[in-house]
DSSP file (Angstrom, degrees, kcal/mol; ACC not computed):
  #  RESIDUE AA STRUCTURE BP1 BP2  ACC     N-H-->O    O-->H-N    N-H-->O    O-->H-N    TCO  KAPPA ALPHA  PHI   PSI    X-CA   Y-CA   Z-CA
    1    1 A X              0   0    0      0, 0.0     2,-0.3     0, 0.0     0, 0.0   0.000 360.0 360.0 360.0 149.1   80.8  203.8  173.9
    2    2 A X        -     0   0    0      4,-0.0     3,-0.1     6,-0.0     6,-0.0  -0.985 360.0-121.8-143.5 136.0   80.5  200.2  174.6
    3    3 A X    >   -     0   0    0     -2,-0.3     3,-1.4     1,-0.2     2,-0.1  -0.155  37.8 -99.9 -92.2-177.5   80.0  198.7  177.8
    4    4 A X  T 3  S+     0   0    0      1,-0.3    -1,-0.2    -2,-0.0     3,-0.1  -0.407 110.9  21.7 -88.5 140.4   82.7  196.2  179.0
    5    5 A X  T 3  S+     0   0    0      1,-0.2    -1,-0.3    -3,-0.1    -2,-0.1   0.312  94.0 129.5  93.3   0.0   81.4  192.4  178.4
    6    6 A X    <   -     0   0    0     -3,-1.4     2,-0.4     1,-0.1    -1,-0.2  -0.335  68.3-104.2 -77.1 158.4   78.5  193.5  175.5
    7    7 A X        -     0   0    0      1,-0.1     3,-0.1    -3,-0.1    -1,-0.1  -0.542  35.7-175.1 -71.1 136.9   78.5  191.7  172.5
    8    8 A X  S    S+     0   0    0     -2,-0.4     2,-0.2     1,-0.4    -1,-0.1   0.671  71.3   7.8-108.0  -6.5   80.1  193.5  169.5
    9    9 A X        -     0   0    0      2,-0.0     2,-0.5    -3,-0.0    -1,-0.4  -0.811  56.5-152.9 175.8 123.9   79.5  191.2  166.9
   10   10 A X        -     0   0    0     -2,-0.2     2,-0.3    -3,-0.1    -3,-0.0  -0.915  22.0-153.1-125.7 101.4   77.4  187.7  166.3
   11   11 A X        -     0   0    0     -2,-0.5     2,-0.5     2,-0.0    -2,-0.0  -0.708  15.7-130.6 -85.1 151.6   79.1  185.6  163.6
   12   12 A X        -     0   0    0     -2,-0.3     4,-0.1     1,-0.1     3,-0.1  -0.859  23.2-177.0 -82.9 110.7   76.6  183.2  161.8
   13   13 A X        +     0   0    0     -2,-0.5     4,-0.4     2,-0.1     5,-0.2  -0.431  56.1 110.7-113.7  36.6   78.8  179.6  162.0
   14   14 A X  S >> S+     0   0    0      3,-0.2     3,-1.7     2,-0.1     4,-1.4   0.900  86.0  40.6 -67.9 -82.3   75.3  178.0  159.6
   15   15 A X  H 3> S+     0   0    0      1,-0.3     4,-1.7     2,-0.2     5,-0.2   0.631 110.9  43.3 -43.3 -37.3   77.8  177.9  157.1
   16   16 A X  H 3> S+     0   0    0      2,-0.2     4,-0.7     3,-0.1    -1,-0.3   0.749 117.0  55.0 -75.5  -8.8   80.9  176.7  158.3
   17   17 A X  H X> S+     0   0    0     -3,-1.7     3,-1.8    -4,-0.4     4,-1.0   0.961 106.5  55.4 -78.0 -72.1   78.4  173.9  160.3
   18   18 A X  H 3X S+     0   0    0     -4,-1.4     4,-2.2     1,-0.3    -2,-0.2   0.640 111.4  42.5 -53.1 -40.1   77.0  173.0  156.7
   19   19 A X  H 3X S+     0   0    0     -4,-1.7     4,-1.2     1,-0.2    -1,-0.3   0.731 104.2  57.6-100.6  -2.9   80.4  172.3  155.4
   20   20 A X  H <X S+     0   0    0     -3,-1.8     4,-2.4    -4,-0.7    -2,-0.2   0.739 110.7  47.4 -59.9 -25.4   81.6  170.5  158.2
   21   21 A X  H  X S+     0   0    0     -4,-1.0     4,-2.2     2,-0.2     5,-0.4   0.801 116.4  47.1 -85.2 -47.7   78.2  167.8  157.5
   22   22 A X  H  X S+     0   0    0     -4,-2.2     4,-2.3     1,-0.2     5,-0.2   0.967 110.2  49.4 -62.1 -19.1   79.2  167.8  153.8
   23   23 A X  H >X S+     0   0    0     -4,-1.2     4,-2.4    -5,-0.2     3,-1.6   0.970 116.2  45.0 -79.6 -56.4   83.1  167.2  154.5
   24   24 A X  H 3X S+     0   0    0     -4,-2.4     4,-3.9     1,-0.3    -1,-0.2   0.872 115.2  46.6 -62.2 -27.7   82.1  164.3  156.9
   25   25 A X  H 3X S+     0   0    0     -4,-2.2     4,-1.3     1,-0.3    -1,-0.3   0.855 113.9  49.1 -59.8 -25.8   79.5  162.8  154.4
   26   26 A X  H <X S+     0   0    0     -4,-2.3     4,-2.5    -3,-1.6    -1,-0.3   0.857 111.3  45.0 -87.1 -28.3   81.8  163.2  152.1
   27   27 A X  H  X S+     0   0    0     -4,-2.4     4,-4.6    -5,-0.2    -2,-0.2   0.994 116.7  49.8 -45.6 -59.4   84.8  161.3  154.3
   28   28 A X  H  X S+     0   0    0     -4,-3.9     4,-3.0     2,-0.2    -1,-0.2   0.714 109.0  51.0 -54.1 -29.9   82.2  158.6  155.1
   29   29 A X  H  < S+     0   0    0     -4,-1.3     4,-0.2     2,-0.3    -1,-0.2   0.816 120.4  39.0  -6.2 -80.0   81.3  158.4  151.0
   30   30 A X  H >X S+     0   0    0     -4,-2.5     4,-3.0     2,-0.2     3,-0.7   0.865 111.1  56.1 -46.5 -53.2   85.0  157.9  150.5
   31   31 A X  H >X S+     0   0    0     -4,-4.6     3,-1.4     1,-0.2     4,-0.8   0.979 113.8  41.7 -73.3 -73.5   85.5  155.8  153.5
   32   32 A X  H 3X S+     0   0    0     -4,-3.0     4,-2.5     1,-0.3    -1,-0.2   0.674 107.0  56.7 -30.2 -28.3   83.0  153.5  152.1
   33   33 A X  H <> S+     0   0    0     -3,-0.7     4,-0.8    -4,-0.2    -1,-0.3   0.905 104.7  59.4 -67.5 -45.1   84.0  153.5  148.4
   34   34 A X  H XX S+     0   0    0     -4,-3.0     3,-3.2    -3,-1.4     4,-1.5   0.928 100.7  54.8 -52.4 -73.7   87.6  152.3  149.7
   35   35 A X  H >X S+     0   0    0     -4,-0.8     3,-3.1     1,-0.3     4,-1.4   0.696 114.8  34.6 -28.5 -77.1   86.2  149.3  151.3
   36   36 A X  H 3X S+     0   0    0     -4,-2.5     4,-0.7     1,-0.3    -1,-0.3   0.524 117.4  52.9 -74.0  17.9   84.4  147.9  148.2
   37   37 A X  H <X S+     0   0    0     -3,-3.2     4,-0.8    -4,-0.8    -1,-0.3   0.795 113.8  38.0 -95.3 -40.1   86.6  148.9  146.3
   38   38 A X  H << S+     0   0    0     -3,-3.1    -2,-0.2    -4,-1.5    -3,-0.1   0.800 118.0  54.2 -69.9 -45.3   89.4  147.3  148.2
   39   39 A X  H >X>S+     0   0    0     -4,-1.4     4,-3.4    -5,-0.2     5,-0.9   0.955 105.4  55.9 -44.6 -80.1   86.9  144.2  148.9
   40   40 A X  H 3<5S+     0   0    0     -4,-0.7    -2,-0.2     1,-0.2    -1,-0.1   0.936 114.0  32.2 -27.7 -59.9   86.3  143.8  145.1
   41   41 A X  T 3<5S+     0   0    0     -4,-0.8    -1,-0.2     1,-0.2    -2,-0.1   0.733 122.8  51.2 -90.9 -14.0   90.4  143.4  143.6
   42   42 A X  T <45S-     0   0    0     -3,-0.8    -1,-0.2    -5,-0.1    -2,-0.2   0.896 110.0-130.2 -84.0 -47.1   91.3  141.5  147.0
   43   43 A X  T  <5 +     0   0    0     -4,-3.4    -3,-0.2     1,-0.1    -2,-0.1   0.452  62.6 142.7 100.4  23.1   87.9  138.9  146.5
   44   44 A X      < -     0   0    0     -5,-0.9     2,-0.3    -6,-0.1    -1,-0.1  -0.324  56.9 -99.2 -83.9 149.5   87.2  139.9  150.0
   45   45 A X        -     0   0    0      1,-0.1     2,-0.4    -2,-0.1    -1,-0.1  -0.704  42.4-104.0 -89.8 170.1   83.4  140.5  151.5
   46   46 A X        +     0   0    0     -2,-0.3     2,-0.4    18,-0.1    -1,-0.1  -0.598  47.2 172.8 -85.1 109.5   82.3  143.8  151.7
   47   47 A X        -     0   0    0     -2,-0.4     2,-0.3     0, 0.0    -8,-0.1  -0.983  10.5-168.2-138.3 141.9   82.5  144.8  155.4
   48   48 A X        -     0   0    0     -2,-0.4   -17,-0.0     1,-0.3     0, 0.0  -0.568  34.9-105.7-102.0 150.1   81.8  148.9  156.5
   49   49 A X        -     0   0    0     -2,-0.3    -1,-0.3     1,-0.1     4,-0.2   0.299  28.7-111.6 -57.1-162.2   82.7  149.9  160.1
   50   50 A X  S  > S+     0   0    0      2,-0.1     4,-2.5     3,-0.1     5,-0.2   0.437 116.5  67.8-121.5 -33.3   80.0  150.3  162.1
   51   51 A X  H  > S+     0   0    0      1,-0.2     4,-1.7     2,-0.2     5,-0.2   0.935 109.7  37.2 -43.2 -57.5   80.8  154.0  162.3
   52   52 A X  H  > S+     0   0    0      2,-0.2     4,-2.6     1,-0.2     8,-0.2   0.890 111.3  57.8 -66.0 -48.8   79.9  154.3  158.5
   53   53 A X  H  4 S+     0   0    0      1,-0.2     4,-0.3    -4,-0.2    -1,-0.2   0.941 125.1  30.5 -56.1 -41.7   76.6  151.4  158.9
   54   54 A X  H  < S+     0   0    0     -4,-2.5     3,-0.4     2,-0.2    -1,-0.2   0.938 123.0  39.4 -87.9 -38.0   75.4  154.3  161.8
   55   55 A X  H  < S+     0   0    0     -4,-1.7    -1,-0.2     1,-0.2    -3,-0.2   0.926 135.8  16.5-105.4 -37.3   76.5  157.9  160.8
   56   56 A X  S >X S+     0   0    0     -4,-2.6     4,-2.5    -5,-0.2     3,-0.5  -0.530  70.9 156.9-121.0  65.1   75.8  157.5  156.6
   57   57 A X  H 3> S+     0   0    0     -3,-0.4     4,-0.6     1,-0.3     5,-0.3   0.959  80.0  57.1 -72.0 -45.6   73.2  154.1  156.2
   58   58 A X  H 34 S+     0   0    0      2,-0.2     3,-0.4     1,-0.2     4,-0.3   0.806 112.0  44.0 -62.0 -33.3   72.0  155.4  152.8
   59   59 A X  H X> S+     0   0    0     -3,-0.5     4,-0.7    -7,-0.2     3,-0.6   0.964 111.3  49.4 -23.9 -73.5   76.0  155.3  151.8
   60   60 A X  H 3< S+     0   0    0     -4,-2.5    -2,-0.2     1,-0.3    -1,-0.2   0.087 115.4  52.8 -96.6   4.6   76.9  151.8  153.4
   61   61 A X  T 3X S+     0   0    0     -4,-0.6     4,-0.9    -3,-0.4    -1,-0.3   0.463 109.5  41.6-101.5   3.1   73.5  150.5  151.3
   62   62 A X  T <4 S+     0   0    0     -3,-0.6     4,-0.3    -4,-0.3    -2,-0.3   0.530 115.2  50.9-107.9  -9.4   74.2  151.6  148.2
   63   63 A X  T  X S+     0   0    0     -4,-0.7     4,-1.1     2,-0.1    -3,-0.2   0.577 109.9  55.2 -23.7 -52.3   77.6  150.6  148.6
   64   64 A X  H  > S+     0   0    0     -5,-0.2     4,-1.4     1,-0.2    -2,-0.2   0.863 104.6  45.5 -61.9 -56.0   76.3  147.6  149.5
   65   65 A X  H  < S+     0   0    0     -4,-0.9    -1,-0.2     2,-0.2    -2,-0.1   0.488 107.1  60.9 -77.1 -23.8   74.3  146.8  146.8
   66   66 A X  H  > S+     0   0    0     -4,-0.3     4,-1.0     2,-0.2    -2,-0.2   0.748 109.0  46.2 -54.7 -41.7   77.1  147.9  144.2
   67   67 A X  H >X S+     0   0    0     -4,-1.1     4,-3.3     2,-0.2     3,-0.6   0.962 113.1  50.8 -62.8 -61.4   79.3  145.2  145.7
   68   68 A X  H 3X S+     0   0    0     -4,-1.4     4,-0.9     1,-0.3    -2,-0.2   0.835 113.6  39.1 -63.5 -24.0   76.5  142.9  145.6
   69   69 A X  H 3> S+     0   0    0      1,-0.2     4,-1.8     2,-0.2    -1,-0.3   0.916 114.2  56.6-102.3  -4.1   75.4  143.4  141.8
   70   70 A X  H <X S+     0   0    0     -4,-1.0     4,-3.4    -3,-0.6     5,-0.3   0.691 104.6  49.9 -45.4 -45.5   79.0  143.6  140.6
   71   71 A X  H  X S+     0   0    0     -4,-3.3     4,-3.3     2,-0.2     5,-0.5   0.967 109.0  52.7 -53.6 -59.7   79.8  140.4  142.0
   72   72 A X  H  X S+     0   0    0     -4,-0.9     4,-1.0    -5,-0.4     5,-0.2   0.929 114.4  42.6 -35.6 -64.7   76.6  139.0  140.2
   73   73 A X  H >X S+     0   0    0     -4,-1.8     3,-6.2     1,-0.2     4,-1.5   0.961 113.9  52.6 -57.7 -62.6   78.0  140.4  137.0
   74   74 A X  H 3X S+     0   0    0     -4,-3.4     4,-1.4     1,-0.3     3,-0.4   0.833 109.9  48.2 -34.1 -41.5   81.6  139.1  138.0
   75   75 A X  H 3< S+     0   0    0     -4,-3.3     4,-0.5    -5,-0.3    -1,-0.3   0.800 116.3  45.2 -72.0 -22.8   80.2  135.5  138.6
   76   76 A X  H << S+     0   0    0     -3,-6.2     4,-0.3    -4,-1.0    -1,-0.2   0.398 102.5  57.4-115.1  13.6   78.5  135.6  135.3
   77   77 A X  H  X S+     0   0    0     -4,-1.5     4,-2.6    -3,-0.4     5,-0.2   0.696 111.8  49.1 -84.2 -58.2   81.1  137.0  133.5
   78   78 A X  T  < S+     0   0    0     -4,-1.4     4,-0.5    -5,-0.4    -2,-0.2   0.805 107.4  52.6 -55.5 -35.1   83.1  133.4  135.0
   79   79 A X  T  > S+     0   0    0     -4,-0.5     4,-3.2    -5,-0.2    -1,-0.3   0.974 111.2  45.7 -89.2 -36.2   80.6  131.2  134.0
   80   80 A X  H  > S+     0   0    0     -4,-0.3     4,-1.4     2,-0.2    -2,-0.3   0.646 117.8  43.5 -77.0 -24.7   80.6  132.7  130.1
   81   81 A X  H  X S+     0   0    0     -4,-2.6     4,-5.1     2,-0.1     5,-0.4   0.778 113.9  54.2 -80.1 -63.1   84.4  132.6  129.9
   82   82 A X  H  > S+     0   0    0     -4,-0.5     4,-1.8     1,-0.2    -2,-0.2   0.610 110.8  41.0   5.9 -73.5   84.3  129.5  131.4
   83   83 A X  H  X S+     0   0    0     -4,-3.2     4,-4.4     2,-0.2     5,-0.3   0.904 110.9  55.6 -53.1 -63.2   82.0  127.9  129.1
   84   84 A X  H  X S+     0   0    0     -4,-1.4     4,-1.1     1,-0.2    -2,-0.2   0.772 105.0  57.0 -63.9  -9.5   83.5  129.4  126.3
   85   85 A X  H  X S+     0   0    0     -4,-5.1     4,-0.7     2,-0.1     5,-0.2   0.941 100.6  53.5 -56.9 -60.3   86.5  127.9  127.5
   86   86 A X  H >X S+     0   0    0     -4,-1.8     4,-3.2    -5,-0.4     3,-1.9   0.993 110.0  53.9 -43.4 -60.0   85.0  124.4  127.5
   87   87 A X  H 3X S+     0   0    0     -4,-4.4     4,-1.1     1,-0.3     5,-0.2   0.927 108.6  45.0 -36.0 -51.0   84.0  125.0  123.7
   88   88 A X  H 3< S+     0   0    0     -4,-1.1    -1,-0.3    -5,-0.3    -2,-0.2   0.303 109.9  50.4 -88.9   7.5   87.1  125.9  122.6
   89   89 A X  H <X S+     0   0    0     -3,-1.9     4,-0.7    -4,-0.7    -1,-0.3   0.508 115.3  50.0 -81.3 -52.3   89.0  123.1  124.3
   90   90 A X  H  X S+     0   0    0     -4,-3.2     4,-1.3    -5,-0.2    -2,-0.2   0.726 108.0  51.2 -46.0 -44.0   86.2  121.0  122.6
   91   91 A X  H  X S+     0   0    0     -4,-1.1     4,-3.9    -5,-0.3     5,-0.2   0.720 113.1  44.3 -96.2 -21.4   86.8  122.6  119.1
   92   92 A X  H  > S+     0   0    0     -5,-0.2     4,-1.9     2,-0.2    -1,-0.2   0.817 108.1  57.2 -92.7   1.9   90.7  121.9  119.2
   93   93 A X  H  X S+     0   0    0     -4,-0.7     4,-1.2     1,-0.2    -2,-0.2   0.937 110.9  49.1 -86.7 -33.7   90.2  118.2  120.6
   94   94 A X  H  X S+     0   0    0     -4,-1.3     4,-1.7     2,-0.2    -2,-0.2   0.896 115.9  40.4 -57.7 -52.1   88.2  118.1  117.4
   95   95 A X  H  X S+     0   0    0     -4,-3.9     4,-2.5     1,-0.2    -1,-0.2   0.849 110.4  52.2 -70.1 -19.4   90.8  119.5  115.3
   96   96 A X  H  X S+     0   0    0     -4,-1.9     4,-1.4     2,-0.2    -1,-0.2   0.658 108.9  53.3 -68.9 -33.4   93.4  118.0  116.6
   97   97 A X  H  X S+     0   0    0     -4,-1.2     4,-1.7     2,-0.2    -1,-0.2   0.797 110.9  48.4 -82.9 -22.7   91.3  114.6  115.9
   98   98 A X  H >X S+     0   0    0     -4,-1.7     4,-2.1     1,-0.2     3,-0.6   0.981 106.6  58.3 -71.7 -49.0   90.8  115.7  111.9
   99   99 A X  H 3X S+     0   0    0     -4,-2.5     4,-3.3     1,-0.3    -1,-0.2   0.814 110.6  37.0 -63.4 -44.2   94.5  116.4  111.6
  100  100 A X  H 3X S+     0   0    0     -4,-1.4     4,-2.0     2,-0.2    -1,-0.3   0.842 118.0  55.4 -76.1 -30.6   95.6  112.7  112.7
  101  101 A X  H <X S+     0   0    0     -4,-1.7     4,-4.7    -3,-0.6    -2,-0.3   0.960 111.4  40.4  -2.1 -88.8   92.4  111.8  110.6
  102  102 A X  H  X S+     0   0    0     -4,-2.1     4,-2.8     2,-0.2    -2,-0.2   0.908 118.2  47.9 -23.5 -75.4   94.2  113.9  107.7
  103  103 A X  H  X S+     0   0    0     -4,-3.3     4,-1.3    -5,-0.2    -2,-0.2   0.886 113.1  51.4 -38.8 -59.2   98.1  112.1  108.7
  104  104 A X  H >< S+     0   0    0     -4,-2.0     3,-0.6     1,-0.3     4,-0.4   0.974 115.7  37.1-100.5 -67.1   96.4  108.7  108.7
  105  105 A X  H >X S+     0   0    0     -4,-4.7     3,-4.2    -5,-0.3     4,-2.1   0.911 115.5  55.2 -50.7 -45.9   94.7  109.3  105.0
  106  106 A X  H 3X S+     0   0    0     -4,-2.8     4,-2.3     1,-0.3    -2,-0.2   0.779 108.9  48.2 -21.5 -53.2   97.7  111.1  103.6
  107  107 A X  H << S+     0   0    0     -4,-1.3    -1,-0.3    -3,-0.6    -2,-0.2  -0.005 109.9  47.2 -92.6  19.6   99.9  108.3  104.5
  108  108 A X  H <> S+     0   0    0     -3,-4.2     4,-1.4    -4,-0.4    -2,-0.2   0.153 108.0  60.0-123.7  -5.3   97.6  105.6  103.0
  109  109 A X  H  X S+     0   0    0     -4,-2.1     4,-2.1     2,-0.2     3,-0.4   0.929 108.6  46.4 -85.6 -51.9   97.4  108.0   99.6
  110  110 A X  H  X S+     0   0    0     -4,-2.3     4,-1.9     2,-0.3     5,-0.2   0.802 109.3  57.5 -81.0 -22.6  101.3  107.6   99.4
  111  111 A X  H  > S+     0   0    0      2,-0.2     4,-1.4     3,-0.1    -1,-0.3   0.942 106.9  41.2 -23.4 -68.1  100.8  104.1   99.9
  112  112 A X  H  X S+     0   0    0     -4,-1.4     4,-2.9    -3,-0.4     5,-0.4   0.872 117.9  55.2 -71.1 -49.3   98.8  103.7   97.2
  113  113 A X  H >X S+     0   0    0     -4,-2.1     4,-2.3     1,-0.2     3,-0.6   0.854 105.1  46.4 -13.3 -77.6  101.2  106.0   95.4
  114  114 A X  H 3X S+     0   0    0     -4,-1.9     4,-1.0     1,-0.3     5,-0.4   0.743 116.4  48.3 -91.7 -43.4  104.1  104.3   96.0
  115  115 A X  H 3X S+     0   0    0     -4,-1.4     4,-1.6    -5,-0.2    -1,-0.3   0.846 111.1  51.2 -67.6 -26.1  102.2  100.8   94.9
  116  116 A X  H <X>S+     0   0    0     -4,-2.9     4,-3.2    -3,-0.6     5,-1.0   0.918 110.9  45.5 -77.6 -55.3  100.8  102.3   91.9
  117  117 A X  H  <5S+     0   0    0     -4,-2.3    -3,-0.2    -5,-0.4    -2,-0.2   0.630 117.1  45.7 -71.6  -3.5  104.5  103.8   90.7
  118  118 A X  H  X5S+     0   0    0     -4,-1.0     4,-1.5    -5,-0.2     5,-0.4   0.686 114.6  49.0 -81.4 -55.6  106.4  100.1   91.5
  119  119 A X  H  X5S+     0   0    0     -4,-1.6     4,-1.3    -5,-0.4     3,-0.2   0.913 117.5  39.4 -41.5 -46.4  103.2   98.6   89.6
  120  120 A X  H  X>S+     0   0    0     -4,-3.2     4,-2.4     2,-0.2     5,-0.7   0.900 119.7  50.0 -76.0 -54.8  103.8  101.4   86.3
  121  121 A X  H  4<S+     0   0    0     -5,-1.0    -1,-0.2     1,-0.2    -2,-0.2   0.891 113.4  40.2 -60.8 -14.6  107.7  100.8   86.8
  122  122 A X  H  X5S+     0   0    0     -4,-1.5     4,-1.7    -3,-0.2    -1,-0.2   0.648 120.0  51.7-107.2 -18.5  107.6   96.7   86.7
  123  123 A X  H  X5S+     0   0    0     -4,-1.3     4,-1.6    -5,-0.4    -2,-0.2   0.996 106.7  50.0 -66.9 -40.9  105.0   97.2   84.0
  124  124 A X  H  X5S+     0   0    0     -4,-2.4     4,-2.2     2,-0.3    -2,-0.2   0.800 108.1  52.9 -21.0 -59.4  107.3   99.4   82.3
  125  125 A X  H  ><S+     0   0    0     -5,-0.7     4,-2.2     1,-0.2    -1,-0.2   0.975 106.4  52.9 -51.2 -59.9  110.1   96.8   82.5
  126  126 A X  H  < S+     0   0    0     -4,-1.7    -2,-0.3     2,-0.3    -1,-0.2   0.674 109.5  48.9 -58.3 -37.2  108.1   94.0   81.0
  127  127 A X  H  < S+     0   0    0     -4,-1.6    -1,-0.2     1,-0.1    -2,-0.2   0.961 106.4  53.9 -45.1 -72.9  107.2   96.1   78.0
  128  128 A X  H  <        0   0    0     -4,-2.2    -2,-0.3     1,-0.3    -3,-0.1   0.892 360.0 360.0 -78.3 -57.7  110.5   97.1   77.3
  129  129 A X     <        0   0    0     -4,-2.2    -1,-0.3     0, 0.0    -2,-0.1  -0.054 360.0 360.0  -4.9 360.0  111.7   93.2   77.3
């Protein structure tokens, strides 16, 4: 017999507490990822709630610092196409300068052509006279 109001039964909620911290660490994770992630492909800074800064700070600095050395790479990624931009802008004003270089001599070689075969043809004449 059991008297009226006794306990009958004491569930242990350790676990269901324990996955309630891991589903919000994992929300806050997420919630953090979005941002720089969002930050990143708009070209936006990286700003965290304050919610995130307080409840997961080992998150929202490594977060933080992901943004930050990805930008580094991104900026030095920029400067190396960049540059190799300049080059190669460089290398076609250079070909571009051989090739009229090229027209120019071409067209003083058919000059000389063209004076050498009128020279051959009026010698030609006089011979045959």
């Amino acid at each position: 017999m059991v008297d009226k109001g006794a306990t009958l039964l004491r569930l242990d909620d350790t676990r269901f507490k324990s996955n309630k911290g891991e589903s919000e660490a994992d929300r806050y994770a997420l919630t953090a990822q979005v941002e720089r992630l969002s930050a990143e492909s708009e070209g936006r800074p990286f700003v965290l709630s304050s919610e995130v800064r307080a409840k997961a700070p080992q998150v929202a600095e490594d977060e933080a610092a992901l943004y930050e050395s990805r930008q580094r790479r991104l900026t030095s990624e920029k400067q190396t196409l960049n540059e190799q931009l300049r080059q190669k802008t460089q290398e076609l004003a250079e070909f571009r300068s051989k090739v009229d270089q090229y027209r120019s001599a071409v067209g003083l070689l058919q000059q000389e052509l063209d004076i050498s075969c009128a020279s051959s043809s009026a010698a030609s004449r006089r011979a045959a006279s």
